[in-house]
Backbone bond lengths (Angstrom), bond angles and torsions (degrees), N, CA, C in turn:
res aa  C-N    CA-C-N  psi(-1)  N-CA   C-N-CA  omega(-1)  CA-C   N-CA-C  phi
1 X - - - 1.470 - - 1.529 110.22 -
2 X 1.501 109.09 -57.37 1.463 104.92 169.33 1.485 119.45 -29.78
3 X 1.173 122.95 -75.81 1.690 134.05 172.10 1.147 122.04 -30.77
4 X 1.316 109.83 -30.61 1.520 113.12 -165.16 1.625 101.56 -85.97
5 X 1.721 127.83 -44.12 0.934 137.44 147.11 1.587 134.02 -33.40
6 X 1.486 104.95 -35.43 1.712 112.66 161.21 1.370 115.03 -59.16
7 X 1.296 91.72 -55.26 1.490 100.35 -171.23 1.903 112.38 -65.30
8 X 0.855 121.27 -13.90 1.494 130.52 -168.76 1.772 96.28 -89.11
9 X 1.382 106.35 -60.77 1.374 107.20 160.23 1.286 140.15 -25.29
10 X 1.931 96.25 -75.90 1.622 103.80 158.04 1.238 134.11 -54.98
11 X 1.268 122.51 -1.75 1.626 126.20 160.77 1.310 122.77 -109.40
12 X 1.411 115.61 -12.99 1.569 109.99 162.28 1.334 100.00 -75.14
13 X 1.476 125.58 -45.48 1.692 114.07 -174.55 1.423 118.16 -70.34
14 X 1.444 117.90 -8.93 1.499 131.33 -179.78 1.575 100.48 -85.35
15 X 1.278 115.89 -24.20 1.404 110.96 165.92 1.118 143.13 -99.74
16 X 1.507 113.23 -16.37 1.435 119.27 160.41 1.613 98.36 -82.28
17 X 0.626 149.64 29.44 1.551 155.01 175.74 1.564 98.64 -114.84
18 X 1.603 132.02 -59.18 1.203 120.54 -179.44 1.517 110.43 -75.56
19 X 1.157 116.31 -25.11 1.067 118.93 173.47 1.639 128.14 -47.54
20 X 1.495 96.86 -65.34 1.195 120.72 162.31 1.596 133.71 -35.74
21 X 1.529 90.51 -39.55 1.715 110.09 -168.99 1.722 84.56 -88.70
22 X 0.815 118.55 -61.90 1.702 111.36 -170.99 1.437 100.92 -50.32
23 X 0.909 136.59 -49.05 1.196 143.65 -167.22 1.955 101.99 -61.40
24 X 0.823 102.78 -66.66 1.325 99.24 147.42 1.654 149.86 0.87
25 X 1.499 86.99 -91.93 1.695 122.04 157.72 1.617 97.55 -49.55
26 X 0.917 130.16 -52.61 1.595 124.99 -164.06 1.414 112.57 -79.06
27 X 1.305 113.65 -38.64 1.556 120.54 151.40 1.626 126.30 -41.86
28 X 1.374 101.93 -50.79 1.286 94.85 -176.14 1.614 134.93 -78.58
29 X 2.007 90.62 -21.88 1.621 122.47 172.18 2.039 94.72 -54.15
30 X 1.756 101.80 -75.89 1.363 90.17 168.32 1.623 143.67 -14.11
31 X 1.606 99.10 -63.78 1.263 106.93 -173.26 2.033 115.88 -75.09
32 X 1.489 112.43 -16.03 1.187 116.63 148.96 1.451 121.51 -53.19
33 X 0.720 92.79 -61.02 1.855 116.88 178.78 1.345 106.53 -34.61
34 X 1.428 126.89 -83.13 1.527 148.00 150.82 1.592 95.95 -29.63
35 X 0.817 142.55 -10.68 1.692 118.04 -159.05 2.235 88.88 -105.95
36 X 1.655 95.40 -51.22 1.071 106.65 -172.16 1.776 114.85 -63.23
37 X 1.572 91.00 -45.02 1.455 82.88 177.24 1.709 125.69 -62.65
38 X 1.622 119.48 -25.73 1.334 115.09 174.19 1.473 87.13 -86.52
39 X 1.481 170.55 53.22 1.058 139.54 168.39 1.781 78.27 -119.59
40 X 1.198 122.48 -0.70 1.452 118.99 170.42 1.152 117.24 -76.53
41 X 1.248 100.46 -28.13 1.889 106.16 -174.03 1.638 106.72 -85.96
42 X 1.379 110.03 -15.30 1.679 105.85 -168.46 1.407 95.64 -127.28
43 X 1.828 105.99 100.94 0.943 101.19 169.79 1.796 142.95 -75.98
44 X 1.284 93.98 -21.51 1.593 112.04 163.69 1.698 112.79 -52.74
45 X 1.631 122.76 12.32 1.377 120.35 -167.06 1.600 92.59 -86.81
């Protein structure tokens, strides 16, 4: 029983972990995104 409970653990925390990190990654894709598109409007960039 113990084990079985580790293991249930280690994959909920294995998933808010990918979760997290993607979550992430998609944030930062965004904020490229946004950065480039106003860096059109300001040409002094």
């Amino acid at each position: 029983m113990e084990k079985i409970i580790n293991q249930v653990e280690y994959f909920i925390i294995l998933h808010f972990y990918f979760h997290i990190n993607s979550l992430w990654q998609a944030n930062k894709l965004f904020y490229l995104l946004i950065q480039q598109k106003y860096s059109n409007f300001a040409p002094l960039n």
